[in-house]
N, C-alpha and C positions, 0 to 999 in steps of 0.2 A: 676593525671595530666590530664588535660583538653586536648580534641581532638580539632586538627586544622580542621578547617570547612571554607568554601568557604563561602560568604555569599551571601543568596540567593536575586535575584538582584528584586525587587517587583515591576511586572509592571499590571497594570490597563488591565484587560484582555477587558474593552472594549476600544474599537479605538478611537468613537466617536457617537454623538447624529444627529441626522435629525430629528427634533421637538420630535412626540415622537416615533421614532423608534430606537433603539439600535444597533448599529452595532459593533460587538464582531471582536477581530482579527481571531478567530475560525472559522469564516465563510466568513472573509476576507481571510482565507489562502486555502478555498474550490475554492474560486471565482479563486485565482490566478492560486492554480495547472491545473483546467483545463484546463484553458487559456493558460499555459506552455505545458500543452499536447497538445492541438489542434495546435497552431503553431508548433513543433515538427511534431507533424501529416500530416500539410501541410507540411513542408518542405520535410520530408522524400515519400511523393505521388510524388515530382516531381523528386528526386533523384535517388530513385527505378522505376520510370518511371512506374506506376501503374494507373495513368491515372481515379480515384477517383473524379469526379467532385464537385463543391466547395458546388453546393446545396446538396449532400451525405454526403459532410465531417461535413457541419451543421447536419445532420438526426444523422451521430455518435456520435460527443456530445452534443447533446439531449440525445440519445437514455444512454450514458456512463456516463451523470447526474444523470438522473430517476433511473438507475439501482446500481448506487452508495446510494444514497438517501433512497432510497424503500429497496434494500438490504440489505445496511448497517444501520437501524433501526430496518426492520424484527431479522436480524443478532441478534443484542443486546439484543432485546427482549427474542428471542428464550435461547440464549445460556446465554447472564451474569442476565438478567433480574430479575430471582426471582420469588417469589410468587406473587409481586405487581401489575402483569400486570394481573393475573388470575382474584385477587380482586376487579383491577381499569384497564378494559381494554380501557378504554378512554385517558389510557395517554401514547398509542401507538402513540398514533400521537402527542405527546407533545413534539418533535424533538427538544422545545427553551429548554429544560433542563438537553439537553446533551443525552449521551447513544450512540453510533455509534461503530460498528464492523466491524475490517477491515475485516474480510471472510467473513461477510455476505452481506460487500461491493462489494468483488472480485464475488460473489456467483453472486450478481445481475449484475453488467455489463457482466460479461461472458453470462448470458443468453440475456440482453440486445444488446451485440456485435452478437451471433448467430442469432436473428431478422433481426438484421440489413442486414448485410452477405446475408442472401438471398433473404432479399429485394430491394439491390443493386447488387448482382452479383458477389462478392468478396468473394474468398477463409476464410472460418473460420481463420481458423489459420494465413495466410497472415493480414488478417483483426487486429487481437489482438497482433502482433508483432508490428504493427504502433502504434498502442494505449502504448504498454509496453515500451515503450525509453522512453514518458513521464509520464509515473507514479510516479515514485521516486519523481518527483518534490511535487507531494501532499502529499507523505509521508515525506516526508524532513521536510514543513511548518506545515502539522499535527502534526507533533511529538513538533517540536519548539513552537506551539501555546497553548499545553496539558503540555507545559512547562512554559510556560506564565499563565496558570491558575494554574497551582500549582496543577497538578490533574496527575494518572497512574507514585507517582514516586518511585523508587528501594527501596531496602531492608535497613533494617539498616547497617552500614558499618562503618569499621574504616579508610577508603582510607581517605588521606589529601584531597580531592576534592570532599568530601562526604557533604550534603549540608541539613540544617533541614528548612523541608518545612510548612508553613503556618497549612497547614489542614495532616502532617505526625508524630505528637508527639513533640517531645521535643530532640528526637537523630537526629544525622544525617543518612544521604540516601544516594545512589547511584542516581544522576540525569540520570536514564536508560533512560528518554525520549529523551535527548542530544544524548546518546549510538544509540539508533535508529533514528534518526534525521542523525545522521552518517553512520552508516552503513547500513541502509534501503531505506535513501534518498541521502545522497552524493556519498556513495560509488556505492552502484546498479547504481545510474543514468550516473555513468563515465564508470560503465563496460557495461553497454546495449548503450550509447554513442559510444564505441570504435567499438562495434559488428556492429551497425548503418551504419558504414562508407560503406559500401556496402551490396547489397540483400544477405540475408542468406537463406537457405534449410529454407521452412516454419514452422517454432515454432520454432526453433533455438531459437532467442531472447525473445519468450513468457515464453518458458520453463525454459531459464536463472532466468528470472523474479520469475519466482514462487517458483524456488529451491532458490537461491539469497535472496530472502525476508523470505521462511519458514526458512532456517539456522541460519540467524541473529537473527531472532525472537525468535528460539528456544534455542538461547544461550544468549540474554538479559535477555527472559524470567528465567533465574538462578537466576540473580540479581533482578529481578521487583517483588516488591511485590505483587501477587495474590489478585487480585478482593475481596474485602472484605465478599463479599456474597457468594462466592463461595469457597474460600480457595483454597488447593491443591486439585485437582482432583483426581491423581492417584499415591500415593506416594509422591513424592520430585516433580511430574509436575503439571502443571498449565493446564487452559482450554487454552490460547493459544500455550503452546507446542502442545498439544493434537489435535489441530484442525491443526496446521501446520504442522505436521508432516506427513497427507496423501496430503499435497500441495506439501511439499518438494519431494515423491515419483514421486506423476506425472510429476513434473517439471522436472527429473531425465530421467523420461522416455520419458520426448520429444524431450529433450535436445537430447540423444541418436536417437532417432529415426529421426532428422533430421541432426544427426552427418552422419548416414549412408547411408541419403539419397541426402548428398551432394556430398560424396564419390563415390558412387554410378554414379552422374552425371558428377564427373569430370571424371570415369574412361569410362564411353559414350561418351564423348565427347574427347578422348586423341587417335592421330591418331595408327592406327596398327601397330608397328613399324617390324613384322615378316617381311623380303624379304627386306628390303628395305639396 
């Protein structure tokens, strides 16, 4: 009996031509997230009353560009790369053919946003919580674009909604890039959204972020199939459980550490009520 399979919807992963430049939706969905962040960014400078001038908020994303960019192809190189780059290390910089890691994304802006930080005058941590409300929006269009190229998709599967992909065989898949489009980008971005609505203890919403995105990841990563060049790393896990799982730790522990240190201020700030 034949398996019911979703069919997969084939869209032209480039957008369009400008004589002869190529403009891919992959790097139309870069352009957009940031652009989702940095507004986010402004808005929430003026809500938190954080007082960020407009030519610093340019210097951040600049600075949260390069350090995505830089990081997140060092990233690739480093960790899914292979042998190819030892052999042909000139096609490190060959960023039109794909390759991009989200830790060694995250690697790079976090050292990008500490530059920044004190070169503007803003708390670290305060600094990367304005950045973290709009993250999810890149990871939402990244994952939906890595879906549009037919590329990073799930395990073979018998789910009705299991889908065979152009460059995946001849069985159906888990569409885990949809799985993470969801849960890494829509879901994260309504819970760091909701936290938004007022200043939190600082890392409160960076450390949501980190734990929020290492979880999801390390539970799609069940269903995604493994890097072809690298297989399983360690057992039943992947290199992205394995890299996420000390993000999920520290997120764990900022989250707490600014749990305590909000606590902490409401209970400084609640009058004595002895005598009264």
């Amino acid at each position: 009996m034949a398996l019911a399979v979703l069919t997969y919807p084939s869209i032209n992963p480039i957008a369009f031509h400008l004589g002869p430049l190529v403009v891919r939706w992959y790097g139309l969905a870069y352009v957009a997230g940031f652009i989702g962040a940095a507004l986010i960014l402004r808005r929430l400078n003026r809500v938190w009353e954080i007082g960020i001038s407009d030519d610093h908020q340019i210097d951040i994303v600049l600075a949260a560009i390069i350090g995505v960019i830089v990081g997140g192809r060092l990233g690739y190189v480093l960790f899914y790369g292979g042998s190819e780059y030892i052999t042909h290390p000139l096609r490190v910089f060959a960023t039109w053919d794909g390759g991009m890691s989200f830790h060694g994304g995250l690697a790079g802006i976090l050292l990008a946003g500490w530059f920044v930080s004190r070169r503007i005058g803003v708390p670290y941590l305060q600094l990367v919580d304005l950045g973290a409300v709009g993250a999810p929006i890149g990871f939402l269009l990244g994952r939906i674009t890595n879906f549009v190229n037919g590329e990073l998709w799930g395990r073979v599967t018998t789910v009705p909604w299991g889908m065979v992909f152009p460059t995946g065989g001849p069985l159906p898949r888990h569409p885990s890039q949809l799985y993470e489009a969801f849960l890494e980008g829509l879901v994260l971005f309504v819970v760091l959204l909701w936290l938004a609505r007022r200043k939190r203890a600082d890392g409160m919403i960076f450390g949501t972020l980190l734990a929020g995105y290492a979880a999801f990841r390390i539970l799609v990563e069940f269903v995604r199939e493994p890097d072809l060049q690298l297989g399983f790393i360690a057992g039943p896990f992947t290199m992205g459980q394995l890299l996420s799982l000390p993000m999920l730790l520290v997120g764990v522990w900022v989250v707490v550490r600014a749990v305590k240190a909000e606590r902490a201020s409401r209970a400084a700030s609640t009058p004595d009520e002895v005598g009264e």
